[in-house]
PDB file with SEQRES, HELIX, SHEET and CRYST1 records, atoms N, CA, C and O in Angstrom:
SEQRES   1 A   63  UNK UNK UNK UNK UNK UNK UNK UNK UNK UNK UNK UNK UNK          
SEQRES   2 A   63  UNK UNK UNK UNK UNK UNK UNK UNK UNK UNK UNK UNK UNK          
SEQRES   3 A   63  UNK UNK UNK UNK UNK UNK UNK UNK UNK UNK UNK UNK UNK          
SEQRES   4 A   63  UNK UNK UNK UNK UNK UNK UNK UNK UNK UNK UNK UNK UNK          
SEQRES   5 A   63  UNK UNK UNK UNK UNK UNK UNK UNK UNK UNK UNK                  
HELIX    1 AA1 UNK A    9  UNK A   27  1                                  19    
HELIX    2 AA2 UNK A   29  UNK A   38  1                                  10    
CRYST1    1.000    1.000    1.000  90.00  90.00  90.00 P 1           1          
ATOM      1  N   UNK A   1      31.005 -27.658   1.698  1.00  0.00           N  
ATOM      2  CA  UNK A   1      29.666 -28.145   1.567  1.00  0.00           C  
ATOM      3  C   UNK A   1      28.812 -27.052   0.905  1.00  0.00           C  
ATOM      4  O   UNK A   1      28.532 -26.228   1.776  1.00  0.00           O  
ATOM      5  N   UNK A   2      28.304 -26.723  -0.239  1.00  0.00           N  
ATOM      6  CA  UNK A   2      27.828 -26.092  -1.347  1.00  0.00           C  
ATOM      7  C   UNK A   2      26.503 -26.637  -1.904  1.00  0.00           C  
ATOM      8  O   UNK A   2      26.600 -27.584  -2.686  1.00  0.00           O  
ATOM      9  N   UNK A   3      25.331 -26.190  -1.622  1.00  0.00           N  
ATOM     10  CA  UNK A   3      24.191 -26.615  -2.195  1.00  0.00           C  
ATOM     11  C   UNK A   3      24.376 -25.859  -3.351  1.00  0.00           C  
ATOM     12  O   UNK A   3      24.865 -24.755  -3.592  1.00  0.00           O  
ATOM     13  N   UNK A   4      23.629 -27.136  -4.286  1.00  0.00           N  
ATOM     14  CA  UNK A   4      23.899 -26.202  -5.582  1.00  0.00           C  
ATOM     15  C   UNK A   4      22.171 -26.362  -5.594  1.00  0.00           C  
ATOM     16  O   UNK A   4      21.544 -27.271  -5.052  1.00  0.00           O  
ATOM     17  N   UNK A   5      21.460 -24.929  -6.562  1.00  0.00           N  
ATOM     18  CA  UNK A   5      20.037 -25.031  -6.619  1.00  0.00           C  
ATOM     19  C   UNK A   5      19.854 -24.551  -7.996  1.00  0.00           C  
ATOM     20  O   UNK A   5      20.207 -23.541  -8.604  1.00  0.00           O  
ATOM     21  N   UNK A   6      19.212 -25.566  -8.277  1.00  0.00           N  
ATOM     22  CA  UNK A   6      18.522 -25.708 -10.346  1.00  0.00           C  
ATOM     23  C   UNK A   6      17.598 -24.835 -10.288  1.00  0.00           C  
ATOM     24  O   UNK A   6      16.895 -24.939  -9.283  1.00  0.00           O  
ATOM     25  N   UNK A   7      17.203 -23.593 -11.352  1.00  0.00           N  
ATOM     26  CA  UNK A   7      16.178 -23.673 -11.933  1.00  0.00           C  
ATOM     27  C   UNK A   7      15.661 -24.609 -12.479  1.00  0.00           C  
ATOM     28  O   UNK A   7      16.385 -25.295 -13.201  1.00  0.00           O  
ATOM     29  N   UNK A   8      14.032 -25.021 -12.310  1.00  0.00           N  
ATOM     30  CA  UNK A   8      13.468 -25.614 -13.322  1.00  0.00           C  
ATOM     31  C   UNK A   8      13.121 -24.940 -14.264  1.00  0.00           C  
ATOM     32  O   UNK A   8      12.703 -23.790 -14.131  1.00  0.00           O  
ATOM     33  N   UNK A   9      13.279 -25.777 -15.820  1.00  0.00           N  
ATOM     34  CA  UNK A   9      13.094 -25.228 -17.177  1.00  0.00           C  
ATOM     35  C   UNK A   9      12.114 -24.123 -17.151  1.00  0.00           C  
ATOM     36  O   UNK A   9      12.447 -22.941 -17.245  1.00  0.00           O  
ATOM     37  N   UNK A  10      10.904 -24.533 -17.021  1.00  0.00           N  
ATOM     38  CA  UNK A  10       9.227 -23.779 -16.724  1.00  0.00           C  
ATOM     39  C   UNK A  10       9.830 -22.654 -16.463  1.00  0.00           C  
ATOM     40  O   UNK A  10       9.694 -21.827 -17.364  1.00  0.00           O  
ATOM     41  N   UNK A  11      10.629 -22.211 -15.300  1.00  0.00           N  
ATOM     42  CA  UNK A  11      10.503 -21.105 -14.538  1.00  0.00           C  
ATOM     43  C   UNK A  11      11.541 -20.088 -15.390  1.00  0.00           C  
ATOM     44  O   UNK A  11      11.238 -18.897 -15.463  1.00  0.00           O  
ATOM     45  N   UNK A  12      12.565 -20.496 -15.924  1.00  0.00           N  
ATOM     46  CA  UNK A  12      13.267 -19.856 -16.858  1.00  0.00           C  
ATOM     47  C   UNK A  12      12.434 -19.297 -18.269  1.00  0.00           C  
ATOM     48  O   UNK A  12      12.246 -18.129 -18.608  1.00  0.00           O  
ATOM     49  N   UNK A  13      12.008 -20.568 -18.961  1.00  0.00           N  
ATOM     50  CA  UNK A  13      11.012 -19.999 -19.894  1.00  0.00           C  
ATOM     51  C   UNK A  13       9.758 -18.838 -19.318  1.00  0.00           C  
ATOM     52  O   UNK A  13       9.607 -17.799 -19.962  1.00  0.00           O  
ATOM     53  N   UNK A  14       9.346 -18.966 -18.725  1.00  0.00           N  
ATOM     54  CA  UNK A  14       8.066 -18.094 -17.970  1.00  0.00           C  
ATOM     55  C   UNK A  14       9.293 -16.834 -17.969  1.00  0.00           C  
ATOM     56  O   UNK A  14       8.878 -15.818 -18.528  1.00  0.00           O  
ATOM     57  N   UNK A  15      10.592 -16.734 -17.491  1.00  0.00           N  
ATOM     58  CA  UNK A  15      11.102 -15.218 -17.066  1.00  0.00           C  
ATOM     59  C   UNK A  15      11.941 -14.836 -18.272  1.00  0.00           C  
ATOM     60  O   UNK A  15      12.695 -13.886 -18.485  1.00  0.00           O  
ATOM     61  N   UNK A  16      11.547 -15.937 -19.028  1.00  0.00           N  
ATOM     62  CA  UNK A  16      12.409 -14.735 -20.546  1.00  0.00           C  
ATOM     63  C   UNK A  16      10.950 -14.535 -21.495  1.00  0.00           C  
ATOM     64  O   UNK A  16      10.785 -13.433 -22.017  1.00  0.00           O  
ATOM     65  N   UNK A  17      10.164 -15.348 -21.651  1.00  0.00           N  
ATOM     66  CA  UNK A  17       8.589 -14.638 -21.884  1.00  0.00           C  
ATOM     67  C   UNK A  17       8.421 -13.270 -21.424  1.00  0.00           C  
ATOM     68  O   UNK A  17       8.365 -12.294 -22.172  1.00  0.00           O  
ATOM     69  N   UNK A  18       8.348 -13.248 -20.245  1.00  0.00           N  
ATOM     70  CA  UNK A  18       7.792 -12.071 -19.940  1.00  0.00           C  
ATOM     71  C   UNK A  18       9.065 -11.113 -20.059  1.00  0.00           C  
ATOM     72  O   UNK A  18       8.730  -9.938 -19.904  1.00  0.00           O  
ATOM     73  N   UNK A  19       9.998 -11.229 -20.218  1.00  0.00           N  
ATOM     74  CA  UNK A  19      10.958 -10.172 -20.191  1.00  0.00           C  
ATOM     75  C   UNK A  19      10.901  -9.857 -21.965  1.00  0.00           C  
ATOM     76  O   UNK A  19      11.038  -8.699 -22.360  1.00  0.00           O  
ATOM     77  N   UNK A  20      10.703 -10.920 -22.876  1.00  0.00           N  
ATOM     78  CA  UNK A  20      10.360 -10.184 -24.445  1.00  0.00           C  
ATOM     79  C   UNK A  20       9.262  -9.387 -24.299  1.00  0.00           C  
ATOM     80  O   UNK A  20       9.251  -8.298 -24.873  1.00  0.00           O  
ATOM     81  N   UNK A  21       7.995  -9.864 -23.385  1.00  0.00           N  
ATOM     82  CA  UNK A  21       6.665  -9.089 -23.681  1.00  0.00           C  
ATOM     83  C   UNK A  21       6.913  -7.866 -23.459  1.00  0.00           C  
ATOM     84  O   UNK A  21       6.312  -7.015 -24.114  1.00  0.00           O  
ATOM     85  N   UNK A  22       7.744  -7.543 -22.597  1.00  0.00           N  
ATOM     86  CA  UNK A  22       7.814  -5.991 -21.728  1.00  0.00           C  
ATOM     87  C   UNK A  22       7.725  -5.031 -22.893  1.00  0.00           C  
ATOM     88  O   UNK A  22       6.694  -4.363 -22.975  1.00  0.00           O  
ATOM     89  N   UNK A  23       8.444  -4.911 -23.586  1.00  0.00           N  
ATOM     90  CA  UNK A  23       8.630  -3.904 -24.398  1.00  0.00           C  
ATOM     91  C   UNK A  23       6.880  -3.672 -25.377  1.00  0.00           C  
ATOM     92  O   UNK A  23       6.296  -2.626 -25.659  1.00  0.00           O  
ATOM     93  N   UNK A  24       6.529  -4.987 -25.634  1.00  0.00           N  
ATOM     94  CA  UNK A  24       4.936  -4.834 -26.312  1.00  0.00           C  
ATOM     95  C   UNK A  24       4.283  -4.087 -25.375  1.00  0.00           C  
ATOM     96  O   UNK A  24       3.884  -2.922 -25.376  1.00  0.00           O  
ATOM     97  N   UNK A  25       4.243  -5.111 -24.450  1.00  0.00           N  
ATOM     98  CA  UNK A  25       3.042  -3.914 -23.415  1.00  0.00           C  
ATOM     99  C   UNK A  25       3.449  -2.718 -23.081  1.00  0.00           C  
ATOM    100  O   UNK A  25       2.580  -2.045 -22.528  1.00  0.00           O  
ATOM    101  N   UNK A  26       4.309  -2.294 -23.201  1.00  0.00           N  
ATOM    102  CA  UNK A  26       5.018  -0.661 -22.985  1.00  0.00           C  
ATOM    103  C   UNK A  26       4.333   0.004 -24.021  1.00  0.00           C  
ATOM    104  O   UNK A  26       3.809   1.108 -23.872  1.00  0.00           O  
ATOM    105  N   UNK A  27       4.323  -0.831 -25.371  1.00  0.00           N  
ATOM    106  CA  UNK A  27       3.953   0.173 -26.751  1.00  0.00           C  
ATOM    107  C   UNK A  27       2.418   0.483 -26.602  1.00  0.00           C  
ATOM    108  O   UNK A  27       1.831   1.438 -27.111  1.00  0.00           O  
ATOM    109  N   UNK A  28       1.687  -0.842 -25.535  1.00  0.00           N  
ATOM    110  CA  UNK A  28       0.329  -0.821 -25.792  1.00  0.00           C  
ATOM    111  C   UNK A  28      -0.580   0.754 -24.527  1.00  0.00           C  
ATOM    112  O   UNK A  28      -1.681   1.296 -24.428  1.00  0.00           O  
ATOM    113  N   UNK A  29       0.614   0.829 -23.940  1.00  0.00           N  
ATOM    114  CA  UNK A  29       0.280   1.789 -22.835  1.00  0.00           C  
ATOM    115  C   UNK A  29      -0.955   2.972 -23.198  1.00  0.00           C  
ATOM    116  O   UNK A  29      -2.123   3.111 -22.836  1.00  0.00           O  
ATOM    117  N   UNK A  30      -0.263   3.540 -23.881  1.00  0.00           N  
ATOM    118  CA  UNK A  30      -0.870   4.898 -24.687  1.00  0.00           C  
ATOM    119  C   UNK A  30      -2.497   4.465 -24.873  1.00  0.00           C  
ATOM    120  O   UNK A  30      -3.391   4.950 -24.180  1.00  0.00           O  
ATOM    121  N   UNK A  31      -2.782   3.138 -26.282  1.00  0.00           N  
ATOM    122  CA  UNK A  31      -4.002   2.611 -26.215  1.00  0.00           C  
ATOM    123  C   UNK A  31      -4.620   2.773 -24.843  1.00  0.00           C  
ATOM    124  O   UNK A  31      -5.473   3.644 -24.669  1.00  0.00           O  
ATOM    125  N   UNK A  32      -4.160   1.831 -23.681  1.00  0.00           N  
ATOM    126  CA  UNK A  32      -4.971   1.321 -22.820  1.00  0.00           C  
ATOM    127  C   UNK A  32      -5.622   2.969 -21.959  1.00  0.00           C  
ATOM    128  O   UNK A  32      -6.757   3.167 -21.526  1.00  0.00           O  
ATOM    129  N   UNK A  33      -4.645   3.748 -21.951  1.00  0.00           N  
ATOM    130  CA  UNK A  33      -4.593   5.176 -21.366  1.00  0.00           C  
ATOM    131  C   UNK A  33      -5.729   6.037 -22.145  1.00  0.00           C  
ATOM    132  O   UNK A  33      -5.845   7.085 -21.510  1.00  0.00           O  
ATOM    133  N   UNK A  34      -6.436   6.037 -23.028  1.00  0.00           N  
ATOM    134  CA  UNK A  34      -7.189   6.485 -23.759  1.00  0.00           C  
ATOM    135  C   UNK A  34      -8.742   5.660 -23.449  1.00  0.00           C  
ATOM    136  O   UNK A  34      -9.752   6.351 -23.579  1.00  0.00           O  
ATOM    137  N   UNK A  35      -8.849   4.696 -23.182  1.00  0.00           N  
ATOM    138  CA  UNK A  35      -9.825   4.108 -22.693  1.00  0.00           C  
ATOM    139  C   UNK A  35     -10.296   4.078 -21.357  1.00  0.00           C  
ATOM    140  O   UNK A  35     -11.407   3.574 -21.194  1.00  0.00           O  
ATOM    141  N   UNK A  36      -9.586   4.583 -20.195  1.00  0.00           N  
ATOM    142  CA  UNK A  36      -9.416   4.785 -19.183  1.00  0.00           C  
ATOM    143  C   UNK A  36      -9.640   5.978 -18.908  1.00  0.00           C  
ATOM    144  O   UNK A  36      -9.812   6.146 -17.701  1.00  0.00           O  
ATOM    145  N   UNK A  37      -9.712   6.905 -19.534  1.00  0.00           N  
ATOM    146  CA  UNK A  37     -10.147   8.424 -19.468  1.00  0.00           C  
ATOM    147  C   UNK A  37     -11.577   8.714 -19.520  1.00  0.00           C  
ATOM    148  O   UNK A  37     -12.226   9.496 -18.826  1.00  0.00           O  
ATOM    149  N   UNK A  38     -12.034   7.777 -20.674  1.00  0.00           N  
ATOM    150  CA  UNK A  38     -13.452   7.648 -21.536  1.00  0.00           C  
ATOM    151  C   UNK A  38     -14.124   6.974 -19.737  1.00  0.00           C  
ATOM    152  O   UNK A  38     -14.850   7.701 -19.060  1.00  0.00           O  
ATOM    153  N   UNK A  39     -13.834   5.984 -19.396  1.00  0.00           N  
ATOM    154  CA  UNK A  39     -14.840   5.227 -18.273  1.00  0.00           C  
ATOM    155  C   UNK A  39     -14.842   6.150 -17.199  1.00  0.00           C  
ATOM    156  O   UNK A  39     -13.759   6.446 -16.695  1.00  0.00           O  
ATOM    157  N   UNK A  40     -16.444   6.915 -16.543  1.00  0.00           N  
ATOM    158  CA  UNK A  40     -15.995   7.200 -15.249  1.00  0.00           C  
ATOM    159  C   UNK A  40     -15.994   6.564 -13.817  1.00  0.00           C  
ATOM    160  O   UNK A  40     -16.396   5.518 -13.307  1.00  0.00           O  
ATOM    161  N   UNK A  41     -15.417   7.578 -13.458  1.00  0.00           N  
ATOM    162  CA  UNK A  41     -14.978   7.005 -11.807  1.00  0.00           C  
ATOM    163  C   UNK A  41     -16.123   6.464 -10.822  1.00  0.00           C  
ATOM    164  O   UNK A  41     -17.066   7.183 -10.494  1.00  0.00           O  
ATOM    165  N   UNK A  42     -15.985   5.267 -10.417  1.00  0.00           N  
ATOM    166  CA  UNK A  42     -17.071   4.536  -9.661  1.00  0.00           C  
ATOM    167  C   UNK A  42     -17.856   5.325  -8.953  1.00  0.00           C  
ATOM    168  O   UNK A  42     -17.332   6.359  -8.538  1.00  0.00           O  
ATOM    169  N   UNK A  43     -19.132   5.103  -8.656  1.00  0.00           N  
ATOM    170  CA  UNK A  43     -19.508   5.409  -7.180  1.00  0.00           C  
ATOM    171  C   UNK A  43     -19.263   4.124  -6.234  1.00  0.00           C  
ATOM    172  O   UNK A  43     -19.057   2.953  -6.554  1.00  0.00           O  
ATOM    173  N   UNK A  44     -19.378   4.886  -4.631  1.00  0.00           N  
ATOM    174  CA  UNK A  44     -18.478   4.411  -3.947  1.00  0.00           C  
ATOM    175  C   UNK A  44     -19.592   4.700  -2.620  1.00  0.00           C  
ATOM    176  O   UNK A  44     -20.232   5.748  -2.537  1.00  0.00           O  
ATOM    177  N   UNK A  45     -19.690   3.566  -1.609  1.00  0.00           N  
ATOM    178  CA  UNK A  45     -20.568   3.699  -0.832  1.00  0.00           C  
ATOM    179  C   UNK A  45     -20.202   2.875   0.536  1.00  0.00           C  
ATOM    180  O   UNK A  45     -20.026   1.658   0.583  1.00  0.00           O  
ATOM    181  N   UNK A  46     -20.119   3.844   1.712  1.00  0.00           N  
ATOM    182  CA  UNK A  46     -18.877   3.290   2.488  1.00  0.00           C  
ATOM    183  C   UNK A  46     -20.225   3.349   3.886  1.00  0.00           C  
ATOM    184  O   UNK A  46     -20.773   4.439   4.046  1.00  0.00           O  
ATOM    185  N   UNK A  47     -20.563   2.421   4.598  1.00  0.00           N  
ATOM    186  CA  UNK A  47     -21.760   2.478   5.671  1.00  0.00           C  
ATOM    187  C   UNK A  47     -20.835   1.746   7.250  1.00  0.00           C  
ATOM    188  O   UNK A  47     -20.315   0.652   7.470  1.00  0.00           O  
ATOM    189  N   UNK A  48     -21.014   3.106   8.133  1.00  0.00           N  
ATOM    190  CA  UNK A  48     -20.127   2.802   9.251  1.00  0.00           C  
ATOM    191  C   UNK A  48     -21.252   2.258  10.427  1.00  0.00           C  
ATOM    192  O   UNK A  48     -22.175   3.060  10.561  1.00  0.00           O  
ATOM    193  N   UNK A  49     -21.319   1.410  11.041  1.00  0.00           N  
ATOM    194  CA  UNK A  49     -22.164   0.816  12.183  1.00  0.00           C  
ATOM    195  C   UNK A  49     -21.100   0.823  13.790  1.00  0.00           C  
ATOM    196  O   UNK A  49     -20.121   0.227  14.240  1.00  0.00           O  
ATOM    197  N   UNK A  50     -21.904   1.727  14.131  1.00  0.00           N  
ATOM    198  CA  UNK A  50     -21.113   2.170  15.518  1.00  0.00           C  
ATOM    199  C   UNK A  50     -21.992   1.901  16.516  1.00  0.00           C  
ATOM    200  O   UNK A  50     -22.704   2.766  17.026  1.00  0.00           O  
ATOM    201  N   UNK A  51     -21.989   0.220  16.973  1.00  0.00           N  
ATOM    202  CA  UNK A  51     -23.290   0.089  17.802  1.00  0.00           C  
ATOM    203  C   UNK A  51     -23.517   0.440  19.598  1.00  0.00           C  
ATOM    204  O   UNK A  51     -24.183  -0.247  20.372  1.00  0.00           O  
ATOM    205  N   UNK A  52     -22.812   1.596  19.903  1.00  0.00           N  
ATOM    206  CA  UNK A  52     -22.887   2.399  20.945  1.00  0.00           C  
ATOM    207  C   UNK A  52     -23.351   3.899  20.954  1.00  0.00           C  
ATOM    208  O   UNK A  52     -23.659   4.598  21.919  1.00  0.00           O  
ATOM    209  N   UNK A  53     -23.310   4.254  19.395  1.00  0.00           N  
ATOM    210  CA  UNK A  53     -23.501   5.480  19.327  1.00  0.00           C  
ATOM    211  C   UNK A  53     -22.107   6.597  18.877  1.00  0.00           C  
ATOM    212  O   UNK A  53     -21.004   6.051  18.835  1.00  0.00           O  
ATOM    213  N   UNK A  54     -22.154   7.682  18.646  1.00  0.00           N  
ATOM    214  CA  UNK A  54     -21.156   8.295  18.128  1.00  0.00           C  
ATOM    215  C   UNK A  54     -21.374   9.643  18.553  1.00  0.00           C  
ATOM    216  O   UNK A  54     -22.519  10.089  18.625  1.00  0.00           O  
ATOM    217  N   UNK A  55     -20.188  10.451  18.893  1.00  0.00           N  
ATOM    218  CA  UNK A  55     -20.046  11.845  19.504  1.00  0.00           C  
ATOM    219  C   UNK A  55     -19.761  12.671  18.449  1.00  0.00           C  
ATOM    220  O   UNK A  55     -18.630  12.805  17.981  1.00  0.00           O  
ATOM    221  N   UNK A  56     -21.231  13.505  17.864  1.00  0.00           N  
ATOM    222  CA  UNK A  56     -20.958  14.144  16.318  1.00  0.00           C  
ATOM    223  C   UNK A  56     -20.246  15.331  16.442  1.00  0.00           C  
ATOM    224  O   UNK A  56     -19.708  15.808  15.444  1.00  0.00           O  
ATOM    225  N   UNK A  57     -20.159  15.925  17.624  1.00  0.00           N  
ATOM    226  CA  UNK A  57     -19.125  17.180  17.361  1.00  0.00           C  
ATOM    227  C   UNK A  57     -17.424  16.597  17.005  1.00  0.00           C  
ATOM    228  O   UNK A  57     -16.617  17.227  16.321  1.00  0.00           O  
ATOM    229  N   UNK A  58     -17.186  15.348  17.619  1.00  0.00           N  
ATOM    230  CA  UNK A  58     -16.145  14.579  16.987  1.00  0.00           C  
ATOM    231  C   UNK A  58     -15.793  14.327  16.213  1.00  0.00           C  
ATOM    232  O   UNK A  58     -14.628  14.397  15.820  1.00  0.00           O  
ATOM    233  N   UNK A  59     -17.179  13.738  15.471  1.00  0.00           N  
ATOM    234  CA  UNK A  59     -16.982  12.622  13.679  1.00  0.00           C  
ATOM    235  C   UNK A  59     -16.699  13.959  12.841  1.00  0.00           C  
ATOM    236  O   UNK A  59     -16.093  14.268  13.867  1.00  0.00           O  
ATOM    237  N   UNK A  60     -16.591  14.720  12.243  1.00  0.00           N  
ATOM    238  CA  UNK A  60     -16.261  15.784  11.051  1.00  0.00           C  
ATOM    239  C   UNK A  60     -14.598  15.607  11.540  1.00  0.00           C  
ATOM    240  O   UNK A  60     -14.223  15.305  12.673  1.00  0.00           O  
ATOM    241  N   UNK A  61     -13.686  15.902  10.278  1.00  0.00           N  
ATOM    242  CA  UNK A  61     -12.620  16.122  10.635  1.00  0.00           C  
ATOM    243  C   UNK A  61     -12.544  17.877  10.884  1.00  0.00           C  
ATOM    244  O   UNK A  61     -13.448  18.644  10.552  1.00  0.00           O  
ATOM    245  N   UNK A  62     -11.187  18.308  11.573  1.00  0.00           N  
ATOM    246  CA  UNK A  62     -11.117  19.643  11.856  1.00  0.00           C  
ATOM    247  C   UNK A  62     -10.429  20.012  10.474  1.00  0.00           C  
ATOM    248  O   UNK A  62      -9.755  19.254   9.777  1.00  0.00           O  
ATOM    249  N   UNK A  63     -10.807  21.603  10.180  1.00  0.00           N  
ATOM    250  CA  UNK A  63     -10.180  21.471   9.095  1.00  0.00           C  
ATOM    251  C   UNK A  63      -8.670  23.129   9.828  1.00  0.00           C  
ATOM    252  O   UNK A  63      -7.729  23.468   9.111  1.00  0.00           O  
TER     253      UNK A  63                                                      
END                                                                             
């Protein structure tokens, strides 16, 4: 007793697509890496609500 299980067409085409693209987007790397240098790094704004209060000789990490 042997299930046999089909790819559907779609899903084959979709995994040899992307297996030709690979090599393009590999070439495009370098480009994208040069534009990514140029943008800077976000600011970033992180707000903690501790509604009992907090023990500040605690909150700092030790270094």
């Amino acid at each position: 007793m042997t299930m046999q299980r089909s790819l559907p067409r779609r899903t084959v085409l979709r995994g040899v697509g992307a297996t030709l693209a690979l090599p393009f987007l590999d070439a495009m790397v370098p480009a994208f890496a040069r534009t990514a240098h140029a943008a800077a790094a976000p600011n970033r704004m992180v707000f903690v609500y501790v509604p009992n209060g907090i023990v500040m000789p605690a909150w700092p990490p030790e270094t």
